[in-house]
C-alpha positions as CSV (number, residue, x, y, z in Angstrom):
1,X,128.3,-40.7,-87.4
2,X,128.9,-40.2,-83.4
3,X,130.9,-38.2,-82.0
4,X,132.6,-39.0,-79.0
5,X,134.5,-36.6,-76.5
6,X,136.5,-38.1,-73.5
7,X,137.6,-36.2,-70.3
8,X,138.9,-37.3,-67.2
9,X,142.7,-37.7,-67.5
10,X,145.3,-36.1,-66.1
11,X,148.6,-36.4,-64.2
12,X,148.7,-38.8,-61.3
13,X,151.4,-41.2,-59.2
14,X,151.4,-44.9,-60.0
15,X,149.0,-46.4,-57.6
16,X,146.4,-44.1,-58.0
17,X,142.7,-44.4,-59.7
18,X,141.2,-42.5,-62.4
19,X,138.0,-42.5,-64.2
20,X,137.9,-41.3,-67.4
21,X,134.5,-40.7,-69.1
22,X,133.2,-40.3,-72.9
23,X,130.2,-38.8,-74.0
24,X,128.4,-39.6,-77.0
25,X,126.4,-37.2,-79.2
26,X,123.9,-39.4,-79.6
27,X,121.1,-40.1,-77.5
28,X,121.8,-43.6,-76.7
29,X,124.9,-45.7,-77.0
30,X,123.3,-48.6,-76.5
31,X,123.1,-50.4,-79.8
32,X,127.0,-49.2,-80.6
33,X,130.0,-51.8,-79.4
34,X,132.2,-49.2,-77.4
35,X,135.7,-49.6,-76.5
36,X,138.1,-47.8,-75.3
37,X,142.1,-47.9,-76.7
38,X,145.4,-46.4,-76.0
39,X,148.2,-45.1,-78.1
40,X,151.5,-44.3,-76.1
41,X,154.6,-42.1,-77.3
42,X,156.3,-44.4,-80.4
43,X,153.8,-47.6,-80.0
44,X,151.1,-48.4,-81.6
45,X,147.1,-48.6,-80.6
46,X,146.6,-50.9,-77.9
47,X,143.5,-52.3,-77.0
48,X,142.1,-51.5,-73.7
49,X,138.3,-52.8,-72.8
50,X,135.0,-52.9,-74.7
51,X,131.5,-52.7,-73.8
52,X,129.7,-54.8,-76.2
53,X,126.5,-53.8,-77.7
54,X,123.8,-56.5,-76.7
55,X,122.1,-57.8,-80.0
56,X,121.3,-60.8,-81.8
57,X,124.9,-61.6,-81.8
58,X,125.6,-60.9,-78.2
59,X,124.1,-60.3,-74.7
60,X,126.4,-57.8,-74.3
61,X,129.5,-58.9,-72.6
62,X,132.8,-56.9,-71.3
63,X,136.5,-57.4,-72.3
64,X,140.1,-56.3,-71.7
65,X,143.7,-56.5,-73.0
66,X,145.6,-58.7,-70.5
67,X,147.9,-55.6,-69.3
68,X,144.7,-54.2,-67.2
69,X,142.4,-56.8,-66.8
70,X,141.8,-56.8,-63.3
71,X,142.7,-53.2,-62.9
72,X,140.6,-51.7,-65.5
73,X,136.8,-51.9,-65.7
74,X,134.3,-50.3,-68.6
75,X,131.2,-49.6,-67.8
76,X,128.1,-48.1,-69.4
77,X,126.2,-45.2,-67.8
78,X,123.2,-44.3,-66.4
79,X,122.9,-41.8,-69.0
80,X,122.7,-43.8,-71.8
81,X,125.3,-41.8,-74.2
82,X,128.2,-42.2,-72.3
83,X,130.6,-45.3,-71.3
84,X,133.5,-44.5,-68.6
85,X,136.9,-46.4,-67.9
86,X,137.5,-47.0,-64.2
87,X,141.6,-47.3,-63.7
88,X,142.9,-48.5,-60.5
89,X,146.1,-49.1,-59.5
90,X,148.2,-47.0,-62.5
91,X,151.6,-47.8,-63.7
92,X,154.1,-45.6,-65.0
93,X,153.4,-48.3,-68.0
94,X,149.5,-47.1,-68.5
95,X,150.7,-43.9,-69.7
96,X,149.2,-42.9,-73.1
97,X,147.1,-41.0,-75.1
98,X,143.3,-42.9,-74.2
99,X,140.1,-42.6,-77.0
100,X,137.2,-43.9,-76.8
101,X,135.4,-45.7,-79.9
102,X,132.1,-46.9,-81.3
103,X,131.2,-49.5,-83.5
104,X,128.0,-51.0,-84.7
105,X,126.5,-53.9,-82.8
106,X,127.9,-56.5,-85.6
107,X,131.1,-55.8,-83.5
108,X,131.2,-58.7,-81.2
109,X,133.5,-61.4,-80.3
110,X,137.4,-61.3,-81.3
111,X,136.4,-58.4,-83.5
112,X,135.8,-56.3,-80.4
113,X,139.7,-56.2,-80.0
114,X,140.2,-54.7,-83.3
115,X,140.8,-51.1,-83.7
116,X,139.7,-51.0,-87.4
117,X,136.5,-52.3,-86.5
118,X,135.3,-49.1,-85.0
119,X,133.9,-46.5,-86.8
120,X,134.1,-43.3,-84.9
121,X,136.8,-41.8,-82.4
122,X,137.1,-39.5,-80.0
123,X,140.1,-37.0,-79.7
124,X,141.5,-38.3,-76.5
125,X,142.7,-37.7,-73.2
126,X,146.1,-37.8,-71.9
127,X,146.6,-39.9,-68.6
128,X,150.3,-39.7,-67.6
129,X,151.1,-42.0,-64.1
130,X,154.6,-41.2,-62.7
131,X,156.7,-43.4,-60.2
């Protein structure tokens, strides 16, 4: 089991950047699929991006739900337990409750989308972007 903690949200104006982070308690994330989703006030868990673990079944490839693709970007780090979320240009609309998730390396593909496919979950971190 991994446990994850994220950090890095906070209170910011639409327009802004933030970069939230999520540390693993392992000591590599590198053979986990990690994603990060969102769960806002009275909607459900929305995907957000994934970092997929490179295996057998992958070479490790990046994705993103279509309300921040080109805003959003996931990254792995140089400390090989933790995965950050770089968020530019925030709308009032990103505002939610953000976790972080890992998955094994079978995760790949349209499964990366899917929240029940990950196996361990951070707590989350609020990010709140007013107009």
């Amino acid at each position: 089991q991994v446990q994850l903690v994220e950090s890095g949200g906070g209170l910011v104006q639409a327009g802004d950047s933030l970069r939230l982070s999520c540390s693993a308690s392992v000591r590599t994330v590198s053979s986990y699929t990690m994603a990060w989703f969102r769960q806002a006030p009275g909607k459900e868990r929305e995907f957000v991006a994934t970092s997929v673990a490179r295996s057998r079944w992958s070479t490790g490839t990046t994705h993103y739900g279509d309300s921040v693709k080109g805003r959003f970007t996931v990254s792995r780090g140089d400390a090989e337990n933790m995965i950050y979320l770089q968020m530019n240009s925030l709308k009032p609309d990103d505002t939610a409750v953000y976790y972080c998730a890992a998955g094994p390396n079978t995760v790949f593909g349209s499964m990366a989308y899917r929240a029940d496919k990950y196996t361990d979950w951070g707590q989350g971190t609020q990010v709140t972007v007013s107009s």
